[in-house]
MARSENU-379498 format. One record per residue: x, y, z of N, C-alpha, C, O in turn; residue in one letter. Coordinates in steps of 0.02 Angstrom, whole numbers, plus 32768, in hexadecimal, padded with zeros to 4 digits. Layout:
BEGIN
XYZXYZXYZXYZA/...
// end
This chain:
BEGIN
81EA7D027DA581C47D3D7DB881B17D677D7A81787D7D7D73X/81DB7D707D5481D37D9C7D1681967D6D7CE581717D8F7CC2X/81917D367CE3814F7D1D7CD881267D2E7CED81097D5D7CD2X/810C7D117D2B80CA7D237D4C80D07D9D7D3A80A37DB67D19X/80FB7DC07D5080EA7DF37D4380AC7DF87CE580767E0F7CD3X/80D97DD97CCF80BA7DF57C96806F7DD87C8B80487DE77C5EX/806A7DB77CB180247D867CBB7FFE7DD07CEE7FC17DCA7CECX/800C7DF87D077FDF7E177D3C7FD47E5C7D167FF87E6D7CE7X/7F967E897D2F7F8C7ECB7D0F7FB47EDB7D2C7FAC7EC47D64X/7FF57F077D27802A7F247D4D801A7F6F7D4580157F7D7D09X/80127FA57D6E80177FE67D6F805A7FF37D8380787FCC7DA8X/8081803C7D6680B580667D83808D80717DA8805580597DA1X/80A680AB7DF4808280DA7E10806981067DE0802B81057DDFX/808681327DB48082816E7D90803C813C7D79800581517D8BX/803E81117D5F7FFB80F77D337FBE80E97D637F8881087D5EX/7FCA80B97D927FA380D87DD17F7A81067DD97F3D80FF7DD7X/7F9A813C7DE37F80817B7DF27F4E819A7DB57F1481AD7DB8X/7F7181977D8C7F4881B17D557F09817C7D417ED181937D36X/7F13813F7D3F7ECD81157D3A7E9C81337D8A7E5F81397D89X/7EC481427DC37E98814E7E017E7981927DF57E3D81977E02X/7E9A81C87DDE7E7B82007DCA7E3181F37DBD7E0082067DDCX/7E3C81B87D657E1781C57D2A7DDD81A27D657DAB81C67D65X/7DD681737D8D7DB981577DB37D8381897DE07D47817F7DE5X/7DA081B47DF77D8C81E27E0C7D60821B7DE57D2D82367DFAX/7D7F82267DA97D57825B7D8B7D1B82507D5A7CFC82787D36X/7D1381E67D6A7CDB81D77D2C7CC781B87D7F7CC0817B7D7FX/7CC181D27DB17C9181CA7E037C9081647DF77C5F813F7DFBX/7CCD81537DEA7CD9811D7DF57D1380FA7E277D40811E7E3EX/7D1080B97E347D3E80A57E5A7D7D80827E367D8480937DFCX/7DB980467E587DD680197E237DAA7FC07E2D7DAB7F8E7E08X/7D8A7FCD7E6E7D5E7F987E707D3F7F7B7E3F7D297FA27E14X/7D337F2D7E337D0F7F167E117CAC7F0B7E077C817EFF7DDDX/7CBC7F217E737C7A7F117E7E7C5D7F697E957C5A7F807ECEX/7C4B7F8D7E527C4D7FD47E4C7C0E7FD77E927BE77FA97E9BX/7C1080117EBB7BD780267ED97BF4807F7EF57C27809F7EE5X/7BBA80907F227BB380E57F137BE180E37F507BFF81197F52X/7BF780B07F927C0D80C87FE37C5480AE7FB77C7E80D87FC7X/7C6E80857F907CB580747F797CD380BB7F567D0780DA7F61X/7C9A80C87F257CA8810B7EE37CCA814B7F327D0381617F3AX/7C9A81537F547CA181887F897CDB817C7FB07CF681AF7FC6X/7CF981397FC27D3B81347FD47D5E814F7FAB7D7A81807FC3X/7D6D81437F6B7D9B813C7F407D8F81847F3A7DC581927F54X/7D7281C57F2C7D89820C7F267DA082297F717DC682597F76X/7D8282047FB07D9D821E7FDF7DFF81F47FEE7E31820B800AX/7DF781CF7FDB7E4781967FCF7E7781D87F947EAD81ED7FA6X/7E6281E77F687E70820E7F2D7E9D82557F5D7ED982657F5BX/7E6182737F897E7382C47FA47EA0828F7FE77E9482B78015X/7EB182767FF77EDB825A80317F28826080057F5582858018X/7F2E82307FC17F5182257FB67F7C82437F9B7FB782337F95X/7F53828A7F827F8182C97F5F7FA582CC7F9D7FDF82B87FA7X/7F6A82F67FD87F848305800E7FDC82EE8018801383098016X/7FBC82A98023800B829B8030804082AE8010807382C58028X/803182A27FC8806F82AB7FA5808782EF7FA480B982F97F82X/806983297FCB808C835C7FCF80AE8369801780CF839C8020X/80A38330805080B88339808680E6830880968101831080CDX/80F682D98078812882988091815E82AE8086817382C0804FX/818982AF80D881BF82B780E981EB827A80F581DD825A8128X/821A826480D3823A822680D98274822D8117829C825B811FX/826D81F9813A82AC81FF816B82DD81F0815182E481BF812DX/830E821D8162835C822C813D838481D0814683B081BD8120X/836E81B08170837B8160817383708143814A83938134811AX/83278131815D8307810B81158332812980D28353810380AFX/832E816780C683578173808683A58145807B83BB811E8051X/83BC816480B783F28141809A83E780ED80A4841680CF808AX/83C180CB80BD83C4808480BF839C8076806983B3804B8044X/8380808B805F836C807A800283A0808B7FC383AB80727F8CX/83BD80C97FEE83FA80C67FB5842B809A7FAC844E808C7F7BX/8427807A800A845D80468018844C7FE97FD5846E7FC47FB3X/84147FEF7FE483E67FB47FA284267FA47F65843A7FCA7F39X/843C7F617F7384617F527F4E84437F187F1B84567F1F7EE1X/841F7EEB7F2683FE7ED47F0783C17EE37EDB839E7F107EF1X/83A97EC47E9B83857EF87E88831C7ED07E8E82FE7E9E7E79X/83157EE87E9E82BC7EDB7EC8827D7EFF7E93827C7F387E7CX/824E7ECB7E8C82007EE07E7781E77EE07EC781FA7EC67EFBX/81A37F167EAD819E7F2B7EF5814E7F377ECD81367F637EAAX/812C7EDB7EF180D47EE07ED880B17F057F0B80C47EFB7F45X/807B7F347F0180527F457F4680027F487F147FED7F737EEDX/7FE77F0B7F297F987EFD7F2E7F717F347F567F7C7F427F91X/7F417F517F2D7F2D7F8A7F477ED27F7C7F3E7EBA7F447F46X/7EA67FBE7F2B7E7A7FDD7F0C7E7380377F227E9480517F4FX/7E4580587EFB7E43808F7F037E2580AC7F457E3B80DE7F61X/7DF180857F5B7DB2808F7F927DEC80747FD57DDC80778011X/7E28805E7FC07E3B805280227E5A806D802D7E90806B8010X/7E4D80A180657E6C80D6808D7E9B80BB80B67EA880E780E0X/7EC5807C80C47EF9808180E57F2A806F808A7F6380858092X/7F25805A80557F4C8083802D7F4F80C680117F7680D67FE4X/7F1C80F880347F2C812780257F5A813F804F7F838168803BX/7F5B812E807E7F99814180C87FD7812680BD8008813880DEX/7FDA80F3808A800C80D2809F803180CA8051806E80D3804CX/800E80BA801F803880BB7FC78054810B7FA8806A811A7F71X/804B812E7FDA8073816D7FA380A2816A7FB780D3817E7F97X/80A88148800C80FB815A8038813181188010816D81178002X/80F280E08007811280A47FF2814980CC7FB7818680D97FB6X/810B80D97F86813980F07F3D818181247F3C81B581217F1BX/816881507F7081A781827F7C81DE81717FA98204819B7FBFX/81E3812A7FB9821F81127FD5823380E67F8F826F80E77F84X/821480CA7F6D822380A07F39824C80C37EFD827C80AE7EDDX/822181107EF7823E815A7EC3829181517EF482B581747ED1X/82A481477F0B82EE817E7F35831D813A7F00835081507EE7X/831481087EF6832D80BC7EE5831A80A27E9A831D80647E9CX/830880B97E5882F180BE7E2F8315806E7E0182FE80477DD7X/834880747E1F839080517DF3837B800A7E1183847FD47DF6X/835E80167E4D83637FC57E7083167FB07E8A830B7F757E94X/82E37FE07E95829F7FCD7E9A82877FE37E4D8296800A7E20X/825C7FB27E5C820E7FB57E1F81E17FB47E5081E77F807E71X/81BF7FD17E5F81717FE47E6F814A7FC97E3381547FD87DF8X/811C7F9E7E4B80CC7F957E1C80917F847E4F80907F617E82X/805F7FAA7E2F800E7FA97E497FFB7F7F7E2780037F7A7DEAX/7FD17F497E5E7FB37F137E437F6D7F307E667F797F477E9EX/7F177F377E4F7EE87F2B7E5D7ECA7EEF7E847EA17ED17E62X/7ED17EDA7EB87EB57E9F7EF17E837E787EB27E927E487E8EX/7E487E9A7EB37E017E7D7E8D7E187E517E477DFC7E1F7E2EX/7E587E787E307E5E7E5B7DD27E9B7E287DF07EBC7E107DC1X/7EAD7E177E237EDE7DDC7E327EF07DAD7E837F1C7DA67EADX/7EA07D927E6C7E8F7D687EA37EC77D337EC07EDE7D3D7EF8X/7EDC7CFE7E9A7F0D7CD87E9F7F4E7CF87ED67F617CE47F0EX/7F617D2C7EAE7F9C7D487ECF7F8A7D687F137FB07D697F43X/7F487D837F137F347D957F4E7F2B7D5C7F867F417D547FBFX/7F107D467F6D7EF87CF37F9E7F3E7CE47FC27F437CD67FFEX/7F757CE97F917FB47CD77FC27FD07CEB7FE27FFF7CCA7FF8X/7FC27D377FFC7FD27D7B80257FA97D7D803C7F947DB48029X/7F687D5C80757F3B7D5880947F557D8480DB7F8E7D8180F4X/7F227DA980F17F417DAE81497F097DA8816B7ED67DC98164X/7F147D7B81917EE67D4C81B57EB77D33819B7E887D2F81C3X/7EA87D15814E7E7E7D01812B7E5C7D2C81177E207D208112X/7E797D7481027E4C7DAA80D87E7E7DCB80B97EBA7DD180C3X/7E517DE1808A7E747E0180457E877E5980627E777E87803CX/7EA27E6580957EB07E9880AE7EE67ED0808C7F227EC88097X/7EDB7EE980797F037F30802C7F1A7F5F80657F047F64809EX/7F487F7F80487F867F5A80287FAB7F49804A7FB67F5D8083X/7FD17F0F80217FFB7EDB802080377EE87FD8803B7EEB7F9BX/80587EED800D809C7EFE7FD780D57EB27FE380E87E9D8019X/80E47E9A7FAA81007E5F7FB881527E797F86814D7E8A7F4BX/819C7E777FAD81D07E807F8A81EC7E497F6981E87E137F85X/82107E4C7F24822E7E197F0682817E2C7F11829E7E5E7EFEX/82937E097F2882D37E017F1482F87DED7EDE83227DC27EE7X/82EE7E0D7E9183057DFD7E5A834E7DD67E4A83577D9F7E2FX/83757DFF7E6083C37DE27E6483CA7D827E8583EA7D537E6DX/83937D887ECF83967D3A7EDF83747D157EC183857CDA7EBCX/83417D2B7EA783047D1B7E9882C77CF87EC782A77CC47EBCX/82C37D1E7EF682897D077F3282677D427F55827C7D7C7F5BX/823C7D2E7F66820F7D617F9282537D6B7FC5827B7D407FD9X/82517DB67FD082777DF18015825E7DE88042826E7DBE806CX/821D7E1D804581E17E15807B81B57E34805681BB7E548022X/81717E1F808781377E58809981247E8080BB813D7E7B80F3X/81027EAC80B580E97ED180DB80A07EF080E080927EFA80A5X/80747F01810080287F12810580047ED8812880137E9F813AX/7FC37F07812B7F9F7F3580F77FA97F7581187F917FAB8107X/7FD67F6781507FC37FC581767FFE7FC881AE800E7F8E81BDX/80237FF781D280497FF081FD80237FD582337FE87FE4823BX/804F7FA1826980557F7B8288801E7F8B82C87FFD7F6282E8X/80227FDB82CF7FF87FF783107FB5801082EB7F8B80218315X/7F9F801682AC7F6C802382727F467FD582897F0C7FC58297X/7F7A7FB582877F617F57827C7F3C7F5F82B57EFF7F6582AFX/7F657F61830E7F497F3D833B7EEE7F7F83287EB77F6A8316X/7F027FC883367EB37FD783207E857FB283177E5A7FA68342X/7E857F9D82E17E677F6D82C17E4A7F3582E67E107F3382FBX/7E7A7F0582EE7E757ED683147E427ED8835C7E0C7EBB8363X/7E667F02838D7E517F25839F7DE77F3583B77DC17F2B83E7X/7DE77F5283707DA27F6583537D7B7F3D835A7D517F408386X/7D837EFD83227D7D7EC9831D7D647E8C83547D3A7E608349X/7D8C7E9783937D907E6F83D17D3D7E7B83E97D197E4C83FAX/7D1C7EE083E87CE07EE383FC7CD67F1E83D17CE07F5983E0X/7CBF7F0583987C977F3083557C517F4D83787C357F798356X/7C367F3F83AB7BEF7F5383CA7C007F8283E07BD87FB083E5X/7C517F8A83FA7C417FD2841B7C53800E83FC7C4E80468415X/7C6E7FFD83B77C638044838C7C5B803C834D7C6C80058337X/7C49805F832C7C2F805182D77C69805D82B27C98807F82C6X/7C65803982727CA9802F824A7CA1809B823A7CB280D18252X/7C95809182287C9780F382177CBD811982597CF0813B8255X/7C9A810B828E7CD2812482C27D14810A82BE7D46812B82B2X/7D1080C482CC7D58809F82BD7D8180C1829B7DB680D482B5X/7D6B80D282437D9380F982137DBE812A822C7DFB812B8223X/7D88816D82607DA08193825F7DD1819C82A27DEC81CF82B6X/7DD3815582C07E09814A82F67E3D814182BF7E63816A82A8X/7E35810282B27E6980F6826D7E9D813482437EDA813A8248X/7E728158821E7E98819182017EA481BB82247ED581DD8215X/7E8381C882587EA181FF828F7EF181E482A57F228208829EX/7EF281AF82BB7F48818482C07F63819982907F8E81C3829AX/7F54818182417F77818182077F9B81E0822A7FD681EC8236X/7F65820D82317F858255821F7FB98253824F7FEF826E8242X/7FAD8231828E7FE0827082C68029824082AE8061825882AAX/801C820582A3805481CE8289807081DE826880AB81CB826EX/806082108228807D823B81F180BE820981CE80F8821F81CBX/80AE81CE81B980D6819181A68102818C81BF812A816B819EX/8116819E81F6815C817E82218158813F823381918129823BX/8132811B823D811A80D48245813380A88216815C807C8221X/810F80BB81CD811380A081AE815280908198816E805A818FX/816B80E0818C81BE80DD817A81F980B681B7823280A281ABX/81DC80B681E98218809C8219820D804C820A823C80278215X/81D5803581F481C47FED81D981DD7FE2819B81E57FA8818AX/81EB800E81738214800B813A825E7FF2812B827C7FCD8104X/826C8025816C82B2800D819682C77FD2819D82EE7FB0817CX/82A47FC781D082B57F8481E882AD7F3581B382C07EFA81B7X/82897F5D8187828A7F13814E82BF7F2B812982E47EFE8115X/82D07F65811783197F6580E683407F3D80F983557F0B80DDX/83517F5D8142839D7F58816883987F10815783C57EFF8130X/83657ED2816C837E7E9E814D83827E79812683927E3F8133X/836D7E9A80CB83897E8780A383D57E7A809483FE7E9E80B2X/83EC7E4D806B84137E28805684587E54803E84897E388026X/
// end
């Protein structure tokens, strides 16, 4: 594993953020395939994601199940700037990963700059962000995965999908993030849960 890492652009979060800023303030995206409706995600992804980081409340569980982390774990999550279910969903990622410092590594991988690795985290034959894939360092094997979105985010989707005629992806969205708010990451985090508890 420590091979292939050094083979990939690896971001901290902290670095992340600050390349997503600079992204933002030169009215750009992290996309490869630059356009003006991606750039416009990515500053509205930007004001979501502060957001969060001043409102995420961790459940006193989850806490203690990451402190419980005895093994020590890389923790990849394939992203970009323009997708709004990582803006819902990578700041909570990182601030369960922050409580565990000694035993997670968090790194941001860009989807677009690492096709290969993406291709092998497919969900349902699409490159669907984010995708956070855990290493188990100590065994040396994949833990688990998880994404691109909590489980009831997914069926949405799906969902959508089944009859796209009867509403436009723009409405969709704002079914979509309307969930994300009243959900206020309890979803996500109780899914957090349940993949700790059965680590090793």
């Amino acid at each position: 594993m420590a091979t292939l890492l050094t083979e990939l652009g690896l971001y901290s979060y902290e670095s992340y953020l600050r390349a997503f800023e600079q992204w933002v303030q030169n009215k750009q995206s992290s996309s490869i395939n630059a356009s003006q409706a991606l750039t416009e995600y990515t500053k509205l992804n930007w004001a979501r994601t502060q957001r969060l980081h001043k409102t995420i409340s961790l459940n006193p569980e989850l806490v203690k199940a990451v402190e419980k982390i005895r093994h020590h774990y890389t923790w990849l999550v394939l992203t970009e700037t323009w997708c709004g279910d990582s803006a819902q969903n990578l700041p909570v990622i990182a601030k369960i990963a922050k409580l565990n410092t000694d035993k997670i590594k968090l790194f941001i991988l860009l989807r677009d700059e690492n096709p290969e690795l993406m291709n092998s985290y497919l969900t349902n034959g699409a490159k669907a962000i984010p995708k956070m894939i855990a290493i188990d360092e100590t065994l040396g094997k994949e833990a688990f995965i998880w994404g691109p979105r909590p489980l009831p985010a997914q069926a949405l989707l799906l969902d959508w999908k089944k009859n796209p005629d009867g509403k436009s992806w723009d409405d969709f969205e704002k079914d979509l993030h309307g969930w994300y708010a009243k959900d206020k990451t309890a979803t996500l985090q109780t899914e957090f849960m349940e993949l700790l508890s059965k680590l090793d």
